[in-house]
Structures are given as structure tokens and as C-alpha cells.
VONUSE-376417 format. One record per residue: x, z, y of N, C-alpha, C in turn. Coordinates in steps of 0.02 Angstrom, whole numbers, plus 32768, in hexadecimal, padded with zeros to 4 digits. Layout:
N
XZYXZYXZY;...
***
This chain:
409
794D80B48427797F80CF83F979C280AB8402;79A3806A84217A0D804084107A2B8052845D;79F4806184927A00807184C57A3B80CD84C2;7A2480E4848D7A43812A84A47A68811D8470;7A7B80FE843C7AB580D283FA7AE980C18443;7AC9808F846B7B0F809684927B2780CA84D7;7AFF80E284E27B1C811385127B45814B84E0;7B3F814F84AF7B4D8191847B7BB7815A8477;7B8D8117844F7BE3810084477C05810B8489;7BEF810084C67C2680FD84F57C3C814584FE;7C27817C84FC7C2681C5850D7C5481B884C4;7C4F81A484817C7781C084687CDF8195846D;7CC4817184897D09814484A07D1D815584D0;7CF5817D85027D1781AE85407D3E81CC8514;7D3681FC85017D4E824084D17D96821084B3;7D9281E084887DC781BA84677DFA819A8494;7DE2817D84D57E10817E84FA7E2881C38531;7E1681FC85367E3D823C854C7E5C8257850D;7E3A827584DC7E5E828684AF7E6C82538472;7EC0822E84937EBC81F0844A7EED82178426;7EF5820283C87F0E822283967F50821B83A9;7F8081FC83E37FBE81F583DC7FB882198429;7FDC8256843E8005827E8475803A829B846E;805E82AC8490808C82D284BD8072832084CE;80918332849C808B8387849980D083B384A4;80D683E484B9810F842384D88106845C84BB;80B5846384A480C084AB848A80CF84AF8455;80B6847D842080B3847D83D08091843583CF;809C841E839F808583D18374805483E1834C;802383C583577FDB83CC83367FD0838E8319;7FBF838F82E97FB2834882AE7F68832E82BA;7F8482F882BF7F2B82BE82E07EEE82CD82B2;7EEA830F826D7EAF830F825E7E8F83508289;7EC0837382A87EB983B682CC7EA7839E8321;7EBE836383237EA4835883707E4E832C8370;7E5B830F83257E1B82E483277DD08325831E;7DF8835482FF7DBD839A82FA7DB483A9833E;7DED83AF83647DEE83D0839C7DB383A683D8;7DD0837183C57DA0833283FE7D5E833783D9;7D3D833383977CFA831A83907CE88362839A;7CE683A3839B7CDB83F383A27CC283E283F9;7CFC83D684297CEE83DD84757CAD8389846E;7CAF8354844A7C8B8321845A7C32833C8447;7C2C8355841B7BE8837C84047BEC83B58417;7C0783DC84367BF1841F844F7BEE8421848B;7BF883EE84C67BFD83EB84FE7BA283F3851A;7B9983B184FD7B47838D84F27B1E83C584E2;7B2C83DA84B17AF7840C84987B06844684C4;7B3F845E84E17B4384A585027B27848B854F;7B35845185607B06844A85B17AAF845F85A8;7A98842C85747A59844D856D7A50849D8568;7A6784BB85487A5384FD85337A6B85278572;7A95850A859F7ABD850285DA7A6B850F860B;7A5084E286157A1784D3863179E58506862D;79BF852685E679A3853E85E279A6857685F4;79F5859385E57A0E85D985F27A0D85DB8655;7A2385AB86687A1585AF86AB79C785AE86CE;79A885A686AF796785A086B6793885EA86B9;79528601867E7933864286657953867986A6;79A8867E86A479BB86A786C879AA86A4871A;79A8865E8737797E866A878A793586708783;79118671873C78C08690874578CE86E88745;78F786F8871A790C8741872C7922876E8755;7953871E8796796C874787D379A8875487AD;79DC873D87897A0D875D877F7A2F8713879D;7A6A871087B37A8F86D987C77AE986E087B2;7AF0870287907B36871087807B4B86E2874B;7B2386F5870A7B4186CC86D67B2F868686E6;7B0A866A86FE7AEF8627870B7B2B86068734;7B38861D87617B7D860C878F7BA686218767;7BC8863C873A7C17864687197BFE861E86EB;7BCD85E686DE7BDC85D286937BDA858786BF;7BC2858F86F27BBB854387147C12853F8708;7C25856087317C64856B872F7C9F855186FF;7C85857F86CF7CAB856386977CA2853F8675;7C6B851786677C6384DB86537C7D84AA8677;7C7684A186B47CAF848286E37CE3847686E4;7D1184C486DF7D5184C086B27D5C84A7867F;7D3684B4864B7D2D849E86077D3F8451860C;7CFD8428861C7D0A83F5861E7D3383CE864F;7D5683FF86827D9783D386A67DC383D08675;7DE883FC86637E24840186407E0B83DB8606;7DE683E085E87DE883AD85A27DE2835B85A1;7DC2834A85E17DAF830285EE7E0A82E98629;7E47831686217E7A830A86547E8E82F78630;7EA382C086317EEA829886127F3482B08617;7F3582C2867D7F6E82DA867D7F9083178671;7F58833986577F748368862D7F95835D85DE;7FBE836E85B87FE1836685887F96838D8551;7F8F8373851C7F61838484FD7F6E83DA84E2;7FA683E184D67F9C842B84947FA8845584FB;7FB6845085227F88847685627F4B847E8569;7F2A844785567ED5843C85767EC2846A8533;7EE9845884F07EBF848484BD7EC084D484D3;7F0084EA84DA7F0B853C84F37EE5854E852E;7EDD851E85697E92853A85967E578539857F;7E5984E7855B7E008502853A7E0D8547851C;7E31855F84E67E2D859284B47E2485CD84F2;7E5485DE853B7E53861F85637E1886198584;7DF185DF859A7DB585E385AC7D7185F9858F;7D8585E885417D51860185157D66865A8519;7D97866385197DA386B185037D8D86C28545;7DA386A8857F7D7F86C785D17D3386E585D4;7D09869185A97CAC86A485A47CAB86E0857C;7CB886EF85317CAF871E85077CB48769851B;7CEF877185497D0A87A485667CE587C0859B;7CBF879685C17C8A879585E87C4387AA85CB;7C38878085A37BF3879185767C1787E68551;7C348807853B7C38883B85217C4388718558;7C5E886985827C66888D85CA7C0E889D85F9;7BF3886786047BCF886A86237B8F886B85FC;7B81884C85C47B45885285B47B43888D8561;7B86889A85507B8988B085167B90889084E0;7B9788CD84937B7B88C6844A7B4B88828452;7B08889884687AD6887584737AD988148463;7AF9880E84A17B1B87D684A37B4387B68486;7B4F876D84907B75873B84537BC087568469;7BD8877A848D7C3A878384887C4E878F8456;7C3287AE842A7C6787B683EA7C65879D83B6;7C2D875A83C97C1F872183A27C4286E983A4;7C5186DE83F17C6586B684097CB286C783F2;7CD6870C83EF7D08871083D57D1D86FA83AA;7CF3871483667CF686F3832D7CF486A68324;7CD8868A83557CCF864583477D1B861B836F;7D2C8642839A7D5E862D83BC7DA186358387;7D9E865E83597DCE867383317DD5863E830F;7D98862982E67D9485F382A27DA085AD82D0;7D9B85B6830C7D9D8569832D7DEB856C8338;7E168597834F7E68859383617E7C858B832B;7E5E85AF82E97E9B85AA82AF7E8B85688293;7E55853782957E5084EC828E7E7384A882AA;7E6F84CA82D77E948492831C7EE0849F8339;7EFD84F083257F3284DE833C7F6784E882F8;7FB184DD82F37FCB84DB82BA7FDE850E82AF;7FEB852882548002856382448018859C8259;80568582828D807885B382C6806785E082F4;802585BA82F97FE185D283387FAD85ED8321;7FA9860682D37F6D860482B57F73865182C2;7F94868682CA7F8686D482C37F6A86EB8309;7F7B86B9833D7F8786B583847F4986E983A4;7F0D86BF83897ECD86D983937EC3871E837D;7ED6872483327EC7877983227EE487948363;7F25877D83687F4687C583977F0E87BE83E3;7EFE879483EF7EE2879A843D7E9987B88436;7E7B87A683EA7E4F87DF83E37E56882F83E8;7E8F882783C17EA4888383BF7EAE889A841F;7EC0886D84317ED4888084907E9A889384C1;7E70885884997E1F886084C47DFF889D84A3;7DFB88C6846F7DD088E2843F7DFB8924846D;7E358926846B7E708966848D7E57896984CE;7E64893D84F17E48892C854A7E12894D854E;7DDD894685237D86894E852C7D8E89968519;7DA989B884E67DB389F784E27DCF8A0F850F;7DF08A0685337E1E8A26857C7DDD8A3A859D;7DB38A0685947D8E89FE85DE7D708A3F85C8;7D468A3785877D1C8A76856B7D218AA78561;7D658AB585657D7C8AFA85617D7A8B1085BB;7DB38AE785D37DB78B11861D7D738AEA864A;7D3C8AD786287D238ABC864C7D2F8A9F86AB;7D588A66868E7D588A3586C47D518A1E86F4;7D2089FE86D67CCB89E087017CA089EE86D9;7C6189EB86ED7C1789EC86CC7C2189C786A2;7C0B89B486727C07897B86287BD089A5860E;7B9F896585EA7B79898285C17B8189A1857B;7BBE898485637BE889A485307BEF89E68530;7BF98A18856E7C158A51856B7BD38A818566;7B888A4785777B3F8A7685627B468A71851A;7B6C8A4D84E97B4A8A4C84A27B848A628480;7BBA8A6584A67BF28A7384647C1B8AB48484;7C558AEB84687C7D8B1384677CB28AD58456;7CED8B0D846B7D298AD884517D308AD683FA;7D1A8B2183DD7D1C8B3283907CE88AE88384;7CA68ADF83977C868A9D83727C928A61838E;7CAB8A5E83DA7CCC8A1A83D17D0D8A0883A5;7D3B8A3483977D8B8A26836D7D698A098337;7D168A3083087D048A2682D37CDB89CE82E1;7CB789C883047CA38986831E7CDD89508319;7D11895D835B7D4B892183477D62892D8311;7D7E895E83087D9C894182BD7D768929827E;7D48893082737D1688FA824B7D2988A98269;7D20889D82BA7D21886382C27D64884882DB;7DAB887382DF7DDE885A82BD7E0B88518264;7DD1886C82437DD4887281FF7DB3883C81D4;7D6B882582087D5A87E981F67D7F87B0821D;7D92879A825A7DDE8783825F7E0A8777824D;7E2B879B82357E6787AD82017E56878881C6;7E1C878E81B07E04876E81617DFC87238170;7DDA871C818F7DCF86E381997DF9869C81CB;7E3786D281CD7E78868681F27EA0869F81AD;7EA286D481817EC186C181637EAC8699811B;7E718691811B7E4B865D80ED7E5F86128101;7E42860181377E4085C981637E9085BD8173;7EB685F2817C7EEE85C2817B7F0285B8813A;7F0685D980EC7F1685CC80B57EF0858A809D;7EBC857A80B77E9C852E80977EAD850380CE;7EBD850881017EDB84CC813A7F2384BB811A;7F3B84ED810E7F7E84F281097F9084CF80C3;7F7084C780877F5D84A8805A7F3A84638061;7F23845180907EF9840C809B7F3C83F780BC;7F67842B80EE7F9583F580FF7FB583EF80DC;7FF083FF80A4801583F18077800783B98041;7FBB83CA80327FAB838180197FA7834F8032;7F8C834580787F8B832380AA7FDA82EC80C2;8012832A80C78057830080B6806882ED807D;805083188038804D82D7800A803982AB8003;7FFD829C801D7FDA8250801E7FF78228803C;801F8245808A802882098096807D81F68091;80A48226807780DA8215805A80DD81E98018;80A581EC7FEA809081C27FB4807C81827FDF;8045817E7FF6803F8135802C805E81198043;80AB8138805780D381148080810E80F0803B;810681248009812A81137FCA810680C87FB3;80C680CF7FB7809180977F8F809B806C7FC2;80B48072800180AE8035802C80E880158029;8126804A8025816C802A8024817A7FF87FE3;814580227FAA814C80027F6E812B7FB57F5E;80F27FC37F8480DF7F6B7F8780EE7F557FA9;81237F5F8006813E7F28801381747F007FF6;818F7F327FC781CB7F107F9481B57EE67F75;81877F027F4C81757EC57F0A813A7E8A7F3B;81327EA47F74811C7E607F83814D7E297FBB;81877E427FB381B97E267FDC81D07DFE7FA6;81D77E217F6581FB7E0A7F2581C87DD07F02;81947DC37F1181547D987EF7815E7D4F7F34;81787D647F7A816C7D3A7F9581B67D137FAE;81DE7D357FA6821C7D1B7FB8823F7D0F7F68;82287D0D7F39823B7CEF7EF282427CA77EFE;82807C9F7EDA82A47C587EE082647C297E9A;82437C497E7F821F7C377E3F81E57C317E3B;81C07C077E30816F7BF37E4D81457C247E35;812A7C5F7E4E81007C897E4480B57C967E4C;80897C967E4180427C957E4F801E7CC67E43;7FDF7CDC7E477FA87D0C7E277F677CE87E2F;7F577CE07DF07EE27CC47DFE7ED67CF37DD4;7E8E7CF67DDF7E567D167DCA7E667D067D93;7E527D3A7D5B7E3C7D237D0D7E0C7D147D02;7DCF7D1F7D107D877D187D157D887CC97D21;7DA27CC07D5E7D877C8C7D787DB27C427D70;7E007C5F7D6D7E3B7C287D7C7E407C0B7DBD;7E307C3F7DF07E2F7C2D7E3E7E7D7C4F7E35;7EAB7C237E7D7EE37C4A7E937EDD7C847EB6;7EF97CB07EC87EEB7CE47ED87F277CE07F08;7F647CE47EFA7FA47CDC7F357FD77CA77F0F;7FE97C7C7F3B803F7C687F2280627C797F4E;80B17C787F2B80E17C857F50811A7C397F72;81377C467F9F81577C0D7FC381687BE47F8F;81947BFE7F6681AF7BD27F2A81717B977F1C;81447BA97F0481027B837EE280F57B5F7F0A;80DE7B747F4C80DA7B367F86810B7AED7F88;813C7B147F7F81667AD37F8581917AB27F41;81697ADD7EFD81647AA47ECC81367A8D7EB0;81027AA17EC580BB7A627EB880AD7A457EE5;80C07A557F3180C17A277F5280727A3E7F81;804D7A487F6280227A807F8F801F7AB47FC2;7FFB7AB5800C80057AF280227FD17B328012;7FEA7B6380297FCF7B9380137F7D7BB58021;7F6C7BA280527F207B7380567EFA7B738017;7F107B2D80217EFB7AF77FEB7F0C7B1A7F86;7F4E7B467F827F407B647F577F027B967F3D;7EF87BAB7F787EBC7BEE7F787E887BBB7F77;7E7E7B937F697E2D7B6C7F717E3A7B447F2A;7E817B4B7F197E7A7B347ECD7E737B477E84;7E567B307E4C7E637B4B7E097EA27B4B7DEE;7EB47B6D7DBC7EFB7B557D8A7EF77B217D87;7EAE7B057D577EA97ACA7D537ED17A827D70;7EDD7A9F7D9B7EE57A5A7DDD7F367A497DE1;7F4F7A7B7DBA7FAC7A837DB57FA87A697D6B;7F917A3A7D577F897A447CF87F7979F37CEB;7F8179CA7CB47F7D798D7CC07F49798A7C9A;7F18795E7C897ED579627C5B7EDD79717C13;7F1B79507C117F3579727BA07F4179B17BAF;7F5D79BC7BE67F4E7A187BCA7F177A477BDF;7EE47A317BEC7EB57A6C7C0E7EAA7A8D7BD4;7EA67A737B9B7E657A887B647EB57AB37B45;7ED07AA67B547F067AC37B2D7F2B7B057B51;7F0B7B077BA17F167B2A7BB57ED77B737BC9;7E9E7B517BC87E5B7B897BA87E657B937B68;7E887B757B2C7E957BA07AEA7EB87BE17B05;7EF87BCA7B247F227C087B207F1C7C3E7B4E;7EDA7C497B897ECF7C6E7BAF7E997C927B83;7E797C747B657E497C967B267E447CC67AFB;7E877CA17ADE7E9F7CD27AC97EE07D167ACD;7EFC7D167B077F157D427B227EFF7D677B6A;7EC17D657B697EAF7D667BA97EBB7DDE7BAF;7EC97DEA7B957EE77E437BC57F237E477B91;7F4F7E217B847FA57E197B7B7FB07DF37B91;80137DFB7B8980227DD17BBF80457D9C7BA6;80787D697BAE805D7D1F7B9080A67D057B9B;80C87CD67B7681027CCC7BA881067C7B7B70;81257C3F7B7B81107C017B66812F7BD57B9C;812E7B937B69813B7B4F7B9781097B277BA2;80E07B157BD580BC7AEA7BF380C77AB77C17;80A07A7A7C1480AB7A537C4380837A667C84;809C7A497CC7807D7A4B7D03807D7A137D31;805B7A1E7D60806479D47D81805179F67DBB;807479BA7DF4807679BC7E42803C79AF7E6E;804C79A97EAB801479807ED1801779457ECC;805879257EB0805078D67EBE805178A97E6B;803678FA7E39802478CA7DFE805E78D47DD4;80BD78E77DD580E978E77DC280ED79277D84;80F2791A7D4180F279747D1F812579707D03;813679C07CFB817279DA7CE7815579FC7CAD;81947A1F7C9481807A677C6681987AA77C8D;818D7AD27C8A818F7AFF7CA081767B417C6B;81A17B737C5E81AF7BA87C32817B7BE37C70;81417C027C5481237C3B7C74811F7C6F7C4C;81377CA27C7B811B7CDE7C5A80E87CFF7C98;80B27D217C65807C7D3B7C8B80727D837C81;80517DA17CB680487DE57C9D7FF57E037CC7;7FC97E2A7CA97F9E7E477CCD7F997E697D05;7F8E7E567D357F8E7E9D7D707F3F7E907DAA;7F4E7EB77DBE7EF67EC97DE27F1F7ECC7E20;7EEA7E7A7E577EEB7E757E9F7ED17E8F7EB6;7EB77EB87EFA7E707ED97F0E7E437EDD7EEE;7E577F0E7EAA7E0C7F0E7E787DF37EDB7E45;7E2B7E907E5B7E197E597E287E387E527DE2;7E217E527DAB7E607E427D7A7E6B7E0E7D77;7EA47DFE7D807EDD7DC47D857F177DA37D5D;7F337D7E7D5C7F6D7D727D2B7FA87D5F7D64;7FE47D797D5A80167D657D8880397D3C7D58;805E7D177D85807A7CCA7D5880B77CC27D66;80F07CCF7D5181427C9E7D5F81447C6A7D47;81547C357D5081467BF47D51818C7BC67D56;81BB7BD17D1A82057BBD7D3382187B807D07;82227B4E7D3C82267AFA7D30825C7AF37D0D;82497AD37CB8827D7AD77C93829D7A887C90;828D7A717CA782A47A1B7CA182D47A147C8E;83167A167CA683547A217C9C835F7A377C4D;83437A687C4C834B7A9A7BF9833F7A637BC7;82EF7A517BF082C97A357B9E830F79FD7BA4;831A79D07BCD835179977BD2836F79917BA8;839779D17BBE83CF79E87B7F83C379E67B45;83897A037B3883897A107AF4838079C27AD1;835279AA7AFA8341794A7AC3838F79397AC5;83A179497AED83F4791B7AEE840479357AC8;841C79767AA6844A798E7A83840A79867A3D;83E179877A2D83C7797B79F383C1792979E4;83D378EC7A1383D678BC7A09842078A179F1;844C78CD7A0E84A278C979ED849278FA79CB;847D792279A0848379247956846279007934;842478D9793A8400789D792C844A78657910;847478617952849A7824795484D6783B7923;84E47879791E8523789778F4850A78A278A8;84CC7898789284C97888785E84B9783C783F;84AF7817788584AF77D27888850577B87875;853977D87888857777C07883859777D17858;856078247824858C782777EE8574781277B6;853877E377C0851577B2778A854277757784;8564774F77D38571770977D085C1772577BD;85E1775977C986297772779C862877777757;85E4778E774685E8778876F785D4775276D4;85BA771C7700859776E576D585C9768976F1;85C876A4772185E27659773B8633765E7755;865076A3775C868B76A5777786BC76B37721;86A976DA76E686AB76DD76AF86C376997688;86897684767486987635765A86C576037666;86D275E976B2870B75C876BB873E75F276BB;8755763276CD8798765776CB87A77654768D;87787666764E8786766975FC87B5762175E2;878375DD76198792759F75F387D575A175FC;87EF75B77641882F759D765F886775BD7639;8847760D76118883762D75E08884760775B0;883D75FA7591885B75CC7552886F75897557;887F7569759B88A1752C759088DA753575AE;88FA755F75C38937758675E3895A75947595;893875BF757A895875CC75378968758974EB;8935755974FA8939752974D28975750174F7;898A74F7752789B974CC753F89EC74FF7523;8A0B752C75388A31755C75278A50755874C3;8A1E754674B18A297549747A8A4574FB7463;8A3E74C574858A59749874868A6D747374AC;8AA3749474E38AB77476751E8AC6742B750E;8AEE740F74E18B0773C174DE8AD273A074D3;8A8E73B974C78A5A737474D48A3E73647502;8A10733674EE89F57310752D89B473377540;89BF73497584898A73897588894A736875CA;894B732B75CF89277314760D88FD732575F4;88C2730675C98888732975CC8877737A75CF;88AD738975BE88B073F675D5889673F2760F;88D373C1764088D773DA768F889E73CB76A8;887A739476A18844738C76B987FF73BD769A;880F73D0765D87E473F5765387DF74497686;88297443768588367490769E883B749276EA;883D744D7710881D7435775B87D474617767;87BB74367744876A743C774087627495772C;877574A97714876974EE7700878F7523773C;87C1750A776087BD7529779D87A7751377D7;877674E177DD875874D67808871874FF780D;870E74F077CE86CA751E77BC86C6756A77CF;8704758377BB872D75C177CA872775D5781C;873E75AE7846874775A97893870F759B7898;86E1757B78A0869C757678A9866875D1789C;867175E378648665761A7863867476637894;86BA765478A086D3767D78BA86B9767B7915;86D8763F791986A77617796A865F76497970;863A7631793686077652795085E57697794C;860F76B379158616770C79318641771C7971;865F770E7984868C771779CC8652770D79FF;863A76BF7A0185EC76BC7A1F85C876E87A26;85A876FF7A048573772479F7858A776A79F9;85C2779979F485D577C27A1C85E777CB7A60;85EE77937A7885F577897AC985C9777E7ADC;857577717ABA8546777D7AEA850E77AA7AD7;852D77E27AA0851278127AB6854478657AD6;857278547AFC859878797B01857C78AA7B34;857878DE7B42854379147B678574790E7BBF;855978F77BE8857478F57C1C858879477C46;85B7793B7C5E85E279877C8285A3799B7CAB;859679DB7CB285697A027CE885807A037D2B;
***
């Protein structure tokens, strides 16, 4: 059995290399599901018609007849030259196979009659052209039926030549004969081409949608991988990575490898795991957006602001991750919430320590005033000391605004 498994594959890779889905055609353009009919039709009917090939030759030299045995040697010969030629252009080799088949049929109804497969073979030749060749070509066959069915009546009327046709039919019951079997003709390319003709239209929709679905995910996967912003996707199930993008590589410091063989886990510092299976827990089919900490390959963590959203990898459900390093931000923010820390630090030591000595210095400003001709030394020294105290204060709000002053960007 594996012995004829491979003689069968190579016979069918003959066939794939003579008739391959991409040629060079002149008469009309035939679409690779019309040539792949065309090739597996001649690849299984070849095989099976040599045998029956055989037998029929067999029967006819026990009878003493030698005619049809030699015209079919013949044309099977033909048959299989022209279809196994490369250098023939394919939609040629198809139009000889198709005039060779009409040659046998024409033969079988001529010489052997009704009786015989010709007007079987017609019919079958009909449903086989309007399959294999395109729309344009599909009526082609009726008319060459109507020519042969006209021809054969010529013969029957002015009788010709001998034909066994002209023992069983008048021209009144042959017109009635063909035209039944250009009526079943007629019906049947115009069936066969209305559902071809429909398989192909859907057929260019599919793959104008495919080429849409392909154009459409090379974007968003151009846009996933050339993002300036650390992007990822893992499993939800599992918390395996599933893809990162360049960005991520080169801010955890990981390659992309080594990502796919890792958990989330492994980007996460030990205070947050448990904090980070809470929040997959509970949002696990919405989508999520938050500040986390993360950490590198070499142990270093940041925060980093993610938003997440659901989407399905080859069938997996997944979580996709933006991952945008807020360091800087959070920075800002302790700085600027530590100078308002310090600005209500300066308007405590203005109301408590900058207050008191400025008050003393009015009321000993005003007590001298009120008696310039005395002896005011103990004032001055009092009122020394009360602007020292004063300048001291002041010193150190000036301080302490100069070091929390928010440095230029």
C-alpha cells in the first residue's frame, strides 16, 4: 500500500509540475480554481480511461474490428501529449483537450450511432467546458453542439456516407433527438454557469476581504511593533507572554526569546505579585488601565501607568498591555506636593516667627517716637535683637524656597 501511496504522489506532482496554478495564457485568463479542476479531471481520468482503454481494446480485436481500437490509441496519445506539454501555453492545451474530446464523440455518433456514448460524451463535454473555461467561453460549447447536431443532419438528409444514424433516424426525428440534447445543453451551461459565476463573485469577495484582513493586520501589527511604548500580550489563563514589542525589549532589558518563556510574574517585584493576581481577578474580561510598579532584568523598578484591553491571539484569550514609564510624572508630582508641603511650611514660620519680632519692632519704633528726648538704649538693644530675630526668619524662608524651587525642563 505505501508502495502505490508513492507512485500515486509522484504521478500526482507530475500533473503539478505541467499544469502549475500560475501560467501564461493568450486566449482568456482562467482562475487557479478552474485550472486546479482542469488538472485533477485529466489526473483521474487519464488512469481510469487507459484501463477501460485496455479492455475496450481487447473486446474489439476478439471481434476483428480494428478501427476504434487504433483511433482511440490515437487519441489518447494526443490526449496525453498535449496535456503533459509544457511548451504549450495552458488555455491551448485546454481548447485541444476540449476539440479532441468533441473529435471521439463525433466519431462514436457517426460510426457507431444513438447506440453509443457520442451524445453522452457530448453532454459531458459540455458540463466539463462550462467548468474549466471562464464565463466568456461558457456558451462556446452549446454553439458547437448545435454545428455537430446540423452537420449530422446534412449527412441524414442527403445521405453522405453510410452512418448508422441514417438506419434509425429521418431528419424530422433526428431535429427532434438533437434538440432535446441541445435543450438539455442549453439548461445545463446555463445552470452551471449561473452557480460558477456566483462561486466566483464570492470567491473575489473573499479574497478582496483577505487582502483587506491582511492589509489590516499588517498595520496594527506594524503599529504593536514599531510603538515607541512598551507593549506586550500573555495568556490570561496562564500569564505566559505571548508577543512583545521592540519597545519592551529594550525596557526590561530582556530579549524576546526569553520573554516568550516568561510569566508577568517575572516583570513584577515580590510586593506586588499578590497585588497583582488581585487585580487580574478581578477584571479578568474588562479592560483595566492603573499605575503599577515594574521591574527590569537587572532588578531596577519603575512605575509605569497600563492600560489593558482583551483580544484573542490564534484562538487564545489574551490581555494586551501598554505599559508607559511614568517616572518623570510620578517625580513631579512628590516635588510639587513636597513645595506645597514647604509653602505651608513658610506660611506657618510668617505667621508665627516672622509676626512677633516685626510687631516688637512697631511697638518699640512707636514708644521711642513718643519720646524722642529720652534715653532709649535699652529700646535699641531691645529692638537689635528683635530684628535679628526678624532676619533670621526671613533667611530662612528665602532658604527653604530655594530648595524647593521646581527645576526648568
Amino acid at each position: 500500500m505505501r508502495g502505490v501511496n508513492s507512485y500515486w504522489n509522484k504521478y500526482r506532482k507530475a500533473f503539478e509540475h505541467v499544469i502549475p496554478d500560475e501560467n501564461q495564457f493568450t486566449l482568456f485568463r482562467i482562475s487557479s480554481w478552474r485550472i486546479n479542476l482542469f488538472r485533477n479531471t485529466m489526473m483521474y481520468t487519464i488512469p481510469v480511461t487507459l484501463v477501460g482503454l485496455v479492455l475496450f481494446l481487447v473486446h474489439e480485436f476478439m471481434t476483428g474490428r480494428i478501427f476504434f481500437p487504433v483511433f482511440m490509441v490515437i487519441m489518447m496519445m494526443l490526449l496525453m501529449g498535449f496535456v503533459l506539454n509544457r511548451k504549450i501555453e495552458l488555455d491551448y492545451r485546454m481548447v485541444i483537450v476540449v476539440l479532441l474530446l468533441y473529435l471521439v464523440a463525433v466519431i462514436y455518433l457517426i460510426f457507431v450511432g444513438s447506440d453509443g456514448p457520442g451524445a453522452l460524451y457530448l453532454l459531458i463535454i459540455t458540463f466539463f467546458t462550462a467548468m474549466i473555461f471562464p464565463p466568456k467561453a461558457t456558451y462556446i460549447p452549446l454553439v458547437i453542439n448545435i454545428l455537430i447536431c446540423f452537420g449530422i443532419g446534412l449527412v441524414i438528409k442527403f445521405k453522405i456516407f453510410p452512418t448508422p444514424l441514417s438506419d434509425t433516424y429521418d431528419l424530422t426525428l433526428w431535429t427532434a433527438y438533437s434538440g432535446n440534447l441541445i435543450f438539455i445543453s442549453f439548461v445545463s451551461v446555463l445552470m452551471i454557469s449561473s452557480i460558477l459565476n456566483g462561486f466566483e463573485r464570492t470567491r473575489i469577495k473573499e479574497v478582496m476581504l483577505l487582502k483587506k484582513l491582511d492589509a489590516s493586520e499588517r498595520y496594527y501589527r506594524n503599529v504593536f511593533d514599531s510603538n515607541p511604548v512598551p507593549m506586550y500580550i500573555f495568556e490570561l489563563n496562564t500569564g505566559n507572554f505571548l508577543k512583545v514589542n521592540d519597545a519592551a525589549v529594550k525596557k526590561y532589558g530582556y530579549s524576546k526569546e526569553e520573554f516568550l518563556s516568561m510569566n508577568i510574574t517575572k516583570i513584577r517585584p515580590a510586593s506586588e505579585i499578590s497585588k497583582l493576581m488581585d487585580i487580574f481577578s478581578t477584571i479578568k474580561t474588562r479592560a483595566y488601565s492603573g499605575i503599577l510598579t515594574h521591574m527590569n532584568k537587572k532588578g531596577h523598578t519603575f512605575p509605569v501607568e497600563i492600560d489593558t484591553n482583551i483580544v484573542s491571539l490564534d484562538g487564545v484569550d489574551a490581555r494586551l498591555v501598554l505599559a508607559t514609564d511614568v517616572s518623570e510624572r510620578v517625580s513631579y508630582i512628590q516635588m510639587i506636593e513636597k513645595q506645597n508641603q514647604d509653602f505651608k511650611e513658610i506660611a506657618w514660620i510668617q505667621s508665627h516667627k516672622v509676626r512677633a519680632p516685626l510687631t516688637n519692632i512697631m511697638s518699640l519704633t512707636d514708644l521711642m517716637l513718643q519720646n524722642p528726648h529720652g534715653d532709649h538704649v535699652d529700646v535699641l538693644y531691645m529692638l537689635k535683637e528683635s530684628t535679628a530675630r526678624l532676619n533670621e526668619a526671613i533667611e530662612s524662608i528665602v532658604h527653604q524656597a530655594e530648595d524647593n524651587q521646581i527645576p526648568p525642563e
